[in-house]
C-alpha positions as CSV (number, residue, x, y, z in Angstrom):
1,X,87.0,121.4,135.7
2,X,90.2,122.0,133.7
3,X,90.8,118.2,132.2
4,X,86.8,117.8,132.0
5,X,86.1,114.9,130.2
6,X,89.9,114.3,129.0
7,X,91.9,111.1,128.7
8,X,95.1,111.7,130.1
9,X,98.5,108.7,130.3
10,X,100.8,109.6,132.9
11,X,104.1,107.4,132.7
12,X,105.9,106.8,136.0
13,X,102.2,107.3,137.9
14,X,103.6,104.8,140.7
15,X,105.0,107.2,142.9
16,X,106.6,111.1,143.1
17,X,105.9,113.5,140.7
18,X,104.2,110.8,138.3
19,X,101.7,109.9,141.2
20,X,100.8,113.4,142.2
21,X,100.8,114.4,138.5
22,X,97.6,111.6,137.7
23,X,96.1,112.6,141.1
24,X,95.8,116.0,140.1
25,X,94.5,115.6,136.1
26,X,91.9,113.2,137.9
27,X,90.9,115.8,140.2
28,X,90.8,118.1,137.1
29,X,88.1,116.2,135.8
30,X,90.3,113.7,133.4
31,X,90.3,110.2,133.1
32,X,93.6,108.3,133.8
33,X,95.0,105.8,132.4
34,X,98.5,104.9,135.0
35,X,101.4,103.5,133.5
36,X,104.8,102.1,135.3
37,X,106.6,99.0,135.9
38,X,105.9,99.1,139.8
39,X,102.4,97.2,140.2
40,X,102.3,97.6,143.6
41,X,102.3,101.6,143.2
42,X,100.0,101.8,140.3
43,X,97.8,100.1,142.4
44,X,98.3,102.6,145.1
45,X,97.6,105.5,142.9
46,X,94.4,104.0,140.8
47,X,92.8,103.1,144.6
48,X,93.5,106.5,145.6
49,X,92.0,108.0,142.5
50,X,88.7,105.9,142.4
51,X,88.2,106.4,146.1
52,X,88.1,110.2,145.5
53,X,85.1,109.2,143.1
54,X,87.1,110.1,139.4
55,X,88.4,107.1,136.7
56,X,91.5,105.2,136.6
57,X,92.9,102.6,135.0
58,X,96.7,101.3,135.0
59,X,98.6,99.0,132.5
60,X,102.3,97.9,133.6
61,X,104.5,99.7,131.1
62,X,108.2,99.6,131.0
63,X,108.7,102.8,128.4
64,X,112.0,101.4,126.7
65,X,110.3,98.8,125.3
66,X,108.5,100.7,121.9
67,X,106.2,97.9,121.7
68,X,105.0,98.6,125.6
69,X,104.5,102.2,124.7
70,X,102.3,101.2,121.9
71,X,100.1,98.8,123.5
72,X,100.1,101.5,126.4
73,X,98.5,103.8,123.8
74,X,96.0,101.3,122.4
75,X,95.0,100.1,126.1
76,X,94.4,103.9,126.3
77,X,91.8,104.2,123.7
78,X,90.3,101.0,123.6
79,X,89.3,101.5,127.7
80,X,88.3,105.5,127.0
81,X,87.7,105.6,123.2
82,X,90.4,108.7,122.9
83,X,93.7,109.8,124.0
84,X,93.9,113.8,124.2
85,X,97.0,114.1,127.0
86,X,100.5,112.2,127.4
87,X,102.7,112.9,130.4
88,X,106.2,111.6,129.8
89,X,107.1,111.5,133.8
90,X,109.4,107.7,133.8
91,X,112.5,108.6,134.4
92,X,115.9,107.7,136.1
93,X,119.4,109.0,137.3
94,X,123.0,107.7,138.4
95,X,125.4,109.9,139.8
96,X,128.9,109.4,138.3
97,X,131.9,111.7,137.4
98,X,132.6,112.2,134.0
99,X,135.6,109.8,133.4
100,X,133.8,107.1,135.6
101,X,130.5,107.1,134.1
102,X,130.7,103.6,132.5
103,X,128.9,102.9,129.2
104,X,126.5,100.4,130.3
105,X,125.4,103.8,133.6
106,X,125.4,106.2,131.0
107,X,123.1,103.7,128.4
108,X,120.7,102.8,130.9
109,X,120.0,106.4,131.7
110,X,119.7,107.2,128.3
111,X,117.1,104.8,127.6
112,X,114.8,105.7,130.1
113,X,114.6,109.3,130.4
114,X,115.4,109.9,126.7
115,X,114.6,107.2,124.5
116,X,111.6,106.2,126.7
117,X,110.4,109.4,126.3
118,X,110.5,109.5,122.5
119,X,109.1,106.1,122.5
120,X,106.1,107.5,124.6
121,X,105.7,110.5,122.6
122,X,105.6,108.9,119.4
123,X,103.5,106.0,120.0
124,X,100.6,109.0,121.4
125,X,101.3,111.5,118.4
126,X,100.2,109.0,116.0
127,X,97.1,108.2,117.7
128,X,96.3,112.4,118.3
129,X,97.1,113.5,115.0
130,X,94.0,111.6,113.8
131,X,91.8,113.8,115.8
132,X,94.1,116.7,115.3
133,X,94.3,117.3,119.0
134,X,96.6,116.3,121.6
135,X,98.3,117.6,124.9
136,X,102.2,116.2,125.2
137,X,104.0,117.1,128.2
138,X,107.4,115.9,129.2
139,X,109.6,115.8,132.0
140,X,112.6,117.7,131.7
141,X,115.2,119.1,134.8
142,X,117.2,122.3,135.7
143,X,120.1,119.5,135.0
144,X,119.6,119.8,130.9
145,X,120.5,123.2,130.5
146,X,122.6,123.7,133.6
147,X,125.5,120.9,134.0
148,X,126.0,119.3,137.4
149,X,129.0,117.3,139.0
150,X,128.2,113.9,139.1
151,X,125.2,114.1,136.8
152,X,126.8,113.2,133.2
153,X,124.0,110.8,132.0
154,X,121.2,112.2,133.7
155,X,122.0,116.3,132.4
156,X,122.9,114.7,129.3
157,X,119.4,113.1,129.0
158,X,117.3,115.8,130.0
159,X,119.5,118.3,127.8
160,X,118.1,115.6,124.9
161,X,114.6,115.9,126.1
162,X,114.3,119.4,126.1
163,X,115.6,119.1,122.3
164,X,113.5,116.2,121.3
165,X,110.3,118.1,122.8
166,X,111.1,120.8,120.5
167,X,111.6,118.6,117.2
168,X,108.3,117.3,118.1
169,X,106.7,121.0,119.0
170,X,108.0,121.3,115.5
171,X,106.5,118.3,113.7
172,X,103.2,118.1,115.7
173,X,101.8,121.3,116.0
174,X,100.5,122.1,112.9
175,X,98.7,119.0,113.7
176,X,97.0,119.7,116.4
177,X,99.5,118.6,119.1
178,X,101.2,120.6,121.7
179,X,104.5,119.3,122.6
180,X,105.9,121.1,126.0
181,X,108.4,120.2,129.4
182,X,108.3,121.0,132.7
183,X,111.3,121.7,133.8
184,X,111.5,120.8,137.6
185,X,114.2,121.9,140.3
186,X,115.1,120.4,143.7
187,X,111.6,118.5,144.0
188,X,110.8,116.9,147.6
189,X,109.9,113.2,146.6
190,X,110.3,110.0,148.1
191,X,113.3,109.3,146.1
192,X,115.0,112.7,146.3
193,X,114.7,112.3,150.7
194,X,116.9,109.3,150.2
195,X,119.3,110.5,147.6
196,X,120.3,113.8,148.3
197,X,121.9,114.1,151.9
198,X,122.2,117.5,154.0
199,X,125.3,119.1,152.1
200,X,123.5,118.7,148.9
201,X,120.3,120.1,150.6
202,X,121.9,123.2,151.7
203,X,124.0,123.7,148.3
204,X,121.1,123.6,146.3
205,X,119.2,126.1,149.0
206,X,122.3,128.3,148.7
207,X,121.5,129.0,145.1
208,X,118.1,129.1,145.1
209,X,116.3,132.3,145.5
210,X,113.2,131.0,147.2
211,X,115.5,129.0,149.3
212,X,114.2,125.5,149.6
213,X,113.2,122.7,147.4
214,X,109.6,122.6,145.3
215,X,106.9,120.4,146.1
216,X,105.3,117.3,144.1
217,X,102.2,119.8,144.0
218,X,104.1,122.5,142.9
219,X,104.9,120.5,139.7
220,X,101.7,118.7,139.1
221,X,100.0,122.5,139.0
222,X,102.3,123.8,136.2
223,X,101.8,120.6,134.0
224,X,98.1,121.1,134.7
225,X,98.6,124.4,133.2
226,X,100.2,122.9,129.7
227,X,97.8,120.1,129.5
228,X,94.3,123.0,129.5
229,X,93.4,125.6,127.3
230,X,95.0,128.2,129.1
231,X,98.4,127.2,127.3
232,X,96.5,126.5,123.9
233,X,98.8,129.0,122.4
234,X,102.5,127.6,123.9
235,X,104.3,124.6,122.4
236,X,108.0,123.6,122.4
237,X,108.2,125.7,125.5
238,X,110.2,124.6,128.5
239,X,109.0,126.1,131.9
240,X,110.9,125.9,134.6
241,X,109.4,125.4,137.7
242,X,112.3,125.5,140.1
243,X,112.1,128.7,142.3
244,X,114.2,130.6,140.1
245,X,117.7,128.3,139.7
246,X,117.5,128.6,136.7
247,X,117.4,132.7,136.3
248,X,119.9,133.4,139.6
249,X,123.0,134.8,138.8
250,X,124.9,137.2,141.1
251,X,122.9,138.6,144.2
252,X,123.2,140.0,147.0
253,X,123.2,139.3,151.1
254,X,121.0,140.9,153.5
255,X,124.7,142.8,154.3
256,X,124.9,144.3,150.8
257,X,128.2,141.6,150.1
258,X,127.8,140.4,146.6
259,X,126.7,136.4,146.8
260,X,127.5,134.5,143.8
261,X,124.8,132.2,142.7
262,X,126.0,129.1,140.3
């Protein structure tokens, strides 16, 4: 087992990506501790955790709030005794267009998916450095390194992330703590079924060379990878799992007709 006798914190564990993320470390042989402000789903994942016969635990945690990521850490070790992995999955969007995007949209984005995740990361690096040991793995997006209409505050967010997981790649390593993102495409979630429609469906399709959207598996598998051994040697990396968005450029049809992909 991968995570074998591991404590990992997943953020966001109520649902998506955050809920198949814990479900899979527990699997992996790591104990979870699930943290969100939706009870009612944390309770969801830790049942369905425990009745596969691992460990779970949840604390309510809303991850602007330093003082929540704190205590989130300390519930961490006092129920486990360590903390060796953080996964920095809480996050939100709002789709605006640039001269629309109000400052209170554009704030409230920014405090979630960016300062909740340096809140997060933070709180756990203090606690890791004193075993000089520790897995950090954020959630980045396709949107911070390739813009987006409508997506000012959320591209500009996960643009941030990807930087702040390198400062802290920086700062930790020699440490003993690997700081890396998953960088996620088109995922099919829960939330992602009711926000994008058809036409956005299809346009993202259009560009993507494996032509359809990733799976909540899909990205729980490559932040198993960070969080093991087998990426002991990567930190402030950024790997995209988004069936190739990221690398498309021009192609070609089946016809031989150049097909632009942006």
């Amino acid at each position: 087992m991968r995570l074998k006798d591991r404590v990992a914190v997943v953020t966001g564990a109520a649902s998506g990506i955050g809920q198949g993320i814990a479900t899979l470390f527990a699997e992996s042989g790591a104990k979870i501790v699930a943290a969100d402000k939706n009870i009612l789903g944390l309770s969801e994942t830790v049942d369905q955790i425990i009745k596969q016969g691992h460990q779970s635990v949840s604390i309510e945690t809303d991850v602007i709030k330093p003082g929540d990521a704190t205590r989130m850490i300390e519930f961490a070790k006092a129920t486990y005794g360590q903390v060796d992995i953080l996964v920095n999955v809480a996050g939100t969007g709002q789709r605006h267009s640039f001269l629309d995007a109000t400052p209170e949209e554009f704030d409230r984005v920014m405090k979630v998916n960016l300062y909740g995740t340096f809140y997060c990361t933070q709180a756990a690096g203090r606690e890791m450095v004193k075993n000089k040991y520790g897995r950090i793995i954020n959630i980045a997006s396709i949107a911070g390194l390739r813009a987006g209409s409508g997506r000012t505050a959320y591209g500009t967010s996960k643009a941030a992330v990807i930087g702040l997981t390198r400062q802290a790649a920086l700062e930790l390593g020699p440490q003993g703590v690997n700081v890396n993102a998953v960088g996620p495409g088109p995922v099919d979630t829960p939330l992602t079924r009711v926000t994008h429609n058809e036409e956005t469906r299809e346009g993202y399709k259009k560009y993507i060379p494996l032509k359809r959207y990733g799976t909540i598996e899909e990205i729980a598998d490559a932040a198993l990878f960070l969080a093991g051994e087998a990426a002991s040697y990567m930190n402030g990396h950024i790997l995209f799992c988004d069936g190739g968005y990221i690398s498309a450029g021009i192609g070609t049809d089946f016809g031989g007709n150049i097909a632009p992909n942006h």
